[in-house]
N, C-alpha and C positions, 0 to 999 in steps of 0.2 A: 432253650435247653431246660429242660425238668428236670427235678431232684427226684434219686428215688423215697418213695414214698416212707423207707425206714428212715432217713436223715431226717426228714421234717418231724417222725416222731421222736426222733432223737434229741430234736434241739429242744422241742417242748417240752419232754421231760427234764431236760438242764437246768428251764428258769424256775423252778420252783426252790430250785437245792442253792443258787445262785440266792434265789429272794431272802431264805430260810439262813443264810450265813451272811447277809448284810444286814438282814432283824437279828439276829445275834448277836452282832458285834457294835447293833447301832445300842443295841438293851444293856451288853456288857460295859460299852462305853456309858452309858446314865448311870449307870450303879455306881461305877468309880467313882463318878462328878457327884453323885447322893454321898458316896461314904466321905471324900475329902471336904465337900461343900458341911454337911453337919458336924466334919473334924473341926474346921473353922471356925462355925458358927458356938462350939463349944468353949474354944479357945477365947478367941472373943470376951463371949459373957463372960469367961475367967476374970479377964484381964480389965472389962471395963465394968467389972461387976455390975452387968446387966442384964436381961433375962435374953432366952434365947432367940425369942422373937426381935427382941431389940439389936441384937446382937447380926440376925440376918439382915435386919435393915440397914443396920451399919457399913457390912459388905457388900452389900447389894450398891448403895450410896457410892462408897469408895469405886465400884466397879464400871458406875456411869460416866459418875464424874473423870474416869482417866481411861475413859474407851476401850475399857479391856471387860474378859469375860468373865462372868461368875466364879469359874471354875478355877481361872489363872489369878482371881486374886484369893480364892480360897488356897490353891496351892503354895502361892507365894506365907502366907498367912502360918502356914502349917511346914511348908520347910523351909522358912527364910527368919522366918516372926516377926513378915509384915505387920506393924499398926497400923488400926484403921478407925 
């Protein structure tokens, strides 16, 4: 059985709009994890009055060592006031 030939044009023009709203949402999604991740890394230096580079290593540290992600111990950091 064959498709007609309009369907297969059709489905190829779908994956681009498909690709174009999962790079979206994958870009939208890093930006969040950038704006909480340097909220943290703020926080932080505050608190351990350290620079902010110091302050990422801190988290980063914290993040290994208890098998969680970047992101989840910056969030905890910022709405919980995990120490780290």
């Amino acid at each position: 059985m064959r498709w007609p030939r309009e369907w297969g044009a059709r489905c190829r023009s779908l994956r681009p709009k498909r690709y174009e709203e999962q790079l979206s949402e994958q870009l939208q999604q890093a930006l969040e994890s950038r704006v909480v991740i340097e909220q943290a890394k703020g926080i932080t230096a505050f608190r351990r009055s350290v620079t902010i580079d110091q302050a990422y290593h801190l988290i980063r540290g914290h993040a290994r060592s208890n098998n969680a992600s970047l992101r989840t111990v910056a969030e905890a950091i910022v709405a919980v006031g995990l120490q780290v």
